[in-house]
C-alpha positions as CSV (number, residue, x, y, z in Angstrom):
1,X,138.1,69.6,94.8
2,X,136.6,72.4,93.0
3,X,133.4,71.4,93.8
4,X,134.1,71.7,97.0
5,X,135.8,75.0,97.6
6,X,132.8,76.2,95.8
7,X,130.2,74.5,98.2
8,X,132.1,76.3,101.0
9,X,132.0,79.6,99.5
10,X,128.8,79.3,98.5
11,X,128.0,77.7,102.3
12,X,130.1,80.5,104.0
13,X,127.8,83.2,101.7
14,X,124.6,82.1,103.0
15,X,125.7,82.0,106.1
16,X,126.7,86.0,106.0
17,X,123.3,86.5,104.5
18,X,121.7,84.9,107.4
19,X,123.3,87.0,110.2
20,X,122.5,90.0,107.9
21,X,119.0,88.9,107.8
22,X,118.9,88.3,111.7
23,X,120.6,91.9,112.0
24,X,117.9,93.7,110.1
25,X,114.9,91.7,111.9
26,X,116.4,92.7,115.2
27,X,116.7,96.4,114.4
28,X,112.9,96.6,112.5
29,X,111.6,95.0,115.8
30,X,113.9,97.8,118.0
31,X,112.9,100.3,115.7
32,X,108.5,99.3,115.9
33,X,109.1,98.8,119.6
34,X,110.3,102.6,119.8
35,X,108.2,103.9,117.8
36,X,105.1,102.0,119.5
37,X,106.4,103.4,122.5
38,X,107.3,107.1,121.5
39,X,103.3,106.9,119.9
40,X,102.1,105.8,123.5
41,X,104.1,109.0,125.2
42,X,102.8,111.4,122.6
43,X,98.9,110.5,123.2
44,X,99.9,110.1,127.1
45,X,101.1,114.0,126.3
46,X,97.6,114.8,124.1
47,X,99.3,114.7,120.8
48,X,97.4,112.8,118.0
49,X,97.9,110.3,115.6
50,X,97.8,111.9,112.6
51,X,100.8,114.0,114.0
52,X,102.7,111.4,115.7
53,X,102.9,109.7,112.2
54,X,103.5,112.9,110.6
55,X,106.3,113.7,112.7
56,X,107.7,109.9,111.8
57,X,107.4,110.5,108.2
58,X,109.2,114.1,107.9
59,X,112.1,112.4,109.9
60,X,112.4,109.6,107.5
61,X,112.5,111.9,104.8
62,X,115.4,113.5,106.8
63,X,117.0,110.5,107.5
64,X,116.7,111.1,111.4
């Protein structure tokens, strides 16, 4: 019986790691998709690169 309860906990704990997993794959994508897209409306605006990735990094450092 102990083996069991611990198969279950360990079965219920994997599970929550999973939909953790899928949570943070599904904001990274949201997050490139943005960021693709903010990129294409700053050299659509004449603004390069170098300073669209600039501005990226001094918000991370933020936390924006």
């Amino acid at each position: 019986m102990i083996a069991h309860s611990w198969v279950e906990k360990v079965s219920h704990t994997l599970s929550n790691a999973g939909r953790a997993l899928q949570k943070e794959a599904f904001y990274i994508k949201n997050v490139e998709r943005d960021r693709h897209a903010l990129t294409e409306l700053a050299l659509t605006l004449g603004v390069t690169p170098a300073a669209c990735d600039e501005a990226l990094l001094n918000g991370q450092s933020r936390g924006d």
